[in-house]
Every structure is written in structure tokens, then in C-alpha cells.
N, C-alpha and C positions, 0 to 999 in steps of 0.2 A: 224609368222616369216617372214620375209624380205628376198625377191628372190634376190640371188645377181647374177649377170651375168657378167662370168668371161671368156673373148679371147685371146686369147697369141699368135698371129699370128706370124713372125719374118720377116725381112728386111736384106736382102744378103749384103755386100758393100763388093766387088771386083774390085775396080777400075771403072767400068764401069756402077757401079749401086749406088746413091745420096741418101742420104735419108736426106737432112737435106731439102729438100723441105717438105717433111710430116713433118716436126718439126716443120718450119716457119706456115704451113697450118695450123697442133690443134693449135698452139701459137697465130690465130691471124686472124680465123675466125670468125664473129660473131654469134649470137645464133638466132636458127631459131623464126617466129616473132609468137609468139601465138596468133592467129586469136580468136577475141571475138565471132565470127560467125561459121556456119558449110560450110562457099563458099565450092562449089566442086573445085576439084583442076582445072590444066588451060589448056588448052591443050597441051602445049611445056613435064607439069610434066608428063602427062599422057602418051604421045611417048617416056618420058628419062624414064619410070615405067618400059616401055615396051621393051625395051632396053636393060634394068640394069638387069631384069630376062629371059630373053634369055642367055645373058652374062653371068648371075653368078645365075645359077637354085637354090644357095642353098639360093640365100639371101630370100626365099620362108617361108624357117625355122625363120626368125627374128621375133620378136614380132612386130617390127614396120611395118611389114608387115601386120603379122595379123591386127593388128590395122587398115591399110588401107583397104584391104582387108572386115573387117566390117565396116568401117565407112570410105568411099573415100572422105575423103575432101582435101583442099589442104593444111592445115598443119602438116596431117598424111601422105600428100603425098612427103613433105618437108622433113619431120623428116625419113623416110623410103629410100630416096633417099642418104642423108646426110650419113645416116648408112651405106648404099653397099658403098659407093665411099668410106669411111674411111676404110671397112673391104677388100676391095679391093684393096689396094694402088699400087703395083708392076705396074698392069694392066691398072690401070686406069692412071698412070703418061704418059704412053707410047701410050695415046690417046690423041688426040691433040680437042676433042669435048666433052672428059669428063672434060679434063681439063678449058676448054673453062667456064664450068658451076661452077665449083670449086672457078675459081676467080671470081666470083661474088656472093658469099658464105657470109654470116654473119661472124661475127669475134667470137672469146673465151670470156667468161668471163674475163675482166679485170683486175691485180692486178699492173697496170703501164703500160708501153709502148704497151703489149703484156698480153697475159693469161698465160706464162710458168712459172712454178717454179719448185724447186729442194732443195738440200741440203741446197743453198746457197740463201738470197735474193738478189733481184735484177740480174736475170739471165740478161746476157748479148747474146742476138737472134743471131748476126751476131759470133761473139764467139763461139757458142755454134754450130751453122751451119757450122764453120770454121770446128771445131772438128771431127763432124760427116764424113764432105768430107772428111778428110785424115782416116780415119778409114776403117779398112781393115776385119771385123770380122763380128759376126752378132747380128743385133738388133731387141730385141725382142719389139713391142707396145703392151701392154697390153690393153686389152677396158675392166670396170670395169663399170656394168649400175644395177642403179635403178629404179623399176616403183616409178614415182613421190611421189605418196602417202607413200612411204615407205623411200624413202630421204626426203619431209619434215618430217615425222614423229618422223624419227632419228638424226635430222639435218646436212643430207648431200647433200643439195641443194644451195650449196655455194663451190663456190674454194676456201675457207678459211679454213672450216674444212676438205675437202679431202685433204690439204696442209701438217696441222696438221696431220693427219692420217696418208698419206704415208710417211711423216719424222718420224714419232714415232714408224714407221715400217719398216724402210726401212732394215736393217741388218734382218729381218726376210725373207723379201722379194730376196734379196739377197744369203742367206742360202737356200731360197727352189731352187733358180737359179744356184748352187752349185759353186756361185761366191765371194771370199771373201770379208769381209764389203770393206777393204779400195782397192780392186779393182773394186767395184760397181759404175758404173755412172746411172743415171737417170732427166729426165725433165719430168714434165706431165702438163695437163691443163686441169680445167673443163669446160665443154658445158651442156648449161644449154637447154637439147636437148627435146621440147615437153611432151610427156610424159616419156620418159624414159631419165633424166639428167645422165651424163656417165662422166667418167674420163678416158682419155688417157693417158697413161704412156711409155715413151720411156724407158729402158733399154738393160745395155752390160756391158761388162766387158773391163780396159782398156788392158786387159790381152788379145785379138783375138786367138778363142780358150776356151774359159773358157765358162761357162755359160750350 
């Protein structure tokens, strides 16, 4: 059976706090580079490793940890790094050195301009970033990961079928949010992340308050 790994972290927005920069960031980062080789990582990964768990002890518990952890290369170290900074967003925005390493990030998987999809095709990023700034309520990012061998297995190693997926779910997903279908908003985008490929899911309700 196929481990699924499921984060429901949430994103405040009170005026004072953005979040359509995380939205721009899963929509349009690219995917880290699978090295054919074991290179050890470099030493810039190895002092940001060092960093990122002082900073945040739990990222310790991630598998992509473990993974580094048994085998230090620098694609485990890529893929591990990638992870904290995503499950860390609040913290990591309000740092002007994680951010630093952020914009020089691979982009999403592809399905047009951007990696984001939703309800609707053809998301429009600046629209969609417009929305989030005026919003006053809170958002939940879901991170939803498979070990590789169990997304190709199932064929969910493409942003096409997690596309499929969470539209054919979405009012499910919503009901367990205790948010009505037609006040449920959501965008997500696949990263096709080393060994563990993941989907980010933005969600809220246009209801602030609900959810």
C-alpha cells in the first residue's frame, strides 16, 4: 500500500501578512535536477542544511531528511532543503538569506506560463496573487507527497493527474474543511521533487472565517 503524506499547515492574512508570494513561488519554481551521479552536496548546501535544522529541529522528522541523512549527496541535500523552506513559509519569507536561495529555485512543473491549476484552466498568476493580497481570512497549503516508486506506480508523477485528482475531489476536500463547495477556493501545483514528488494545494474559503 502507498504511504501518503499529508501537511495542512495554514497562512494567516491580516493585512500585514501576503501570501500570494508562496503562490507565485509552488506556481513557478522549477524542479530540482536529478543528478545521474551520488556528487556529495556542496558546501553553500551543507551550512544552509545546518541552518535549516537549528532553525526548524522538527524538519529532522522529514523523510527527505532521512534520506540525506543516509545517503549525503547533493540531490538529497537539494530535495531536503526545498522541503523545510516550503514547510516553513511564515519564517522563511521574513528572512532576507532564505529568500535569497528561494529565487534561485527551479520552477513547477509546467502546464503553460506557470505550474498552477485550479477549478478553472488557464489560471491567471497575477489575478490570482491580486486575490490572495486582498484577503483577509486564513489559508490553508496542503503538501500531499509520494515516495517516487509509489507515484510512478499509481500514476501520480505528473501534474496532470494530481490536476484530475483534486478537481474530481474537490467538494470532498472542502466538506472535510467544513467549507461550502461554492465558497471553496483552491490553486495547487506539482513538483516533481527527487524522490518524494508532492503536490501543494493552496485553500480557503471566500467566506474569512469558515474553514
Amino acid at each position: 500500500m502507498a504511504r501518503l503524506i499529508l501537511k495542512s499547515p495554514y497562512l494567516k492574512c491580516d493585512g500585514g501578512n501576503s501570501v500570494s508570494g508562496y503562490l507565485r513561488y509552488i506556481g513557478t519554481r522549477e524542479r530540482v535536477e536529478l543528478l545521474p551521479d551520488d556528487r556529495p552536496p556542496t558546501r553553500k548546501q551543507e551550512q544552509l542544511i545546518t541552518k535549516l535544522v537549528k532553525d526548524f529541529p522538527n524538519s529532522k522528522e522529514l523523510d527527505e531528511y532521512l534520506d540525506y541523512a543516509e545517503k549525503p549527496t547533493k540531490a538529497n541535500a537539494s530535495a531536503f532543503i526545498t522541503r523545510v523552506l516550503e514547510e516553513n513559509w511564515p519564517a522563511v519569507q521574513q528572512s532576507e538569506g532564505y529568500m535569497k536561495y528561494i529565487a534561485t529555485r527551479p520552477r513547477a512543473e509546467r502546464l503553460g506560463d506557470h505550474g498552477l491549476f485550479g477549478d478553472e484552466d488557464g489560471v491567471d498568476l497575477t489575478k490570482a496573487m491580486e486575490e490572495l493580497d486582498q484577503y483577509t481570512g486564513n489559508v490553508w497549503t496542503h503538501i500531499l507527497s509520494l515516495k517516487r516508486e509509489d507515484a510512478a506506480r499509481l500514476g501520480y508523477d505528473n501534474a496532470k493527474a494530481w490536476m484530475n485528482l483534486l478537481r474530481a475531489n474537490r467538494n470532498d476536500i472542502a466538506a472535510a474543511m467544513n467549507i461550502p463547495p461554492n465558497h471553496f477556493r483552491w490553486y495547487a501545483a506539482f513538483h516533481d521533487e527527487g524522490k518524494h514528488p508532492h503536490v501543494h494545494m493552496m485553500a480557503w474559503s471566500t467566506v474569512p472565517g469558515e474553514a
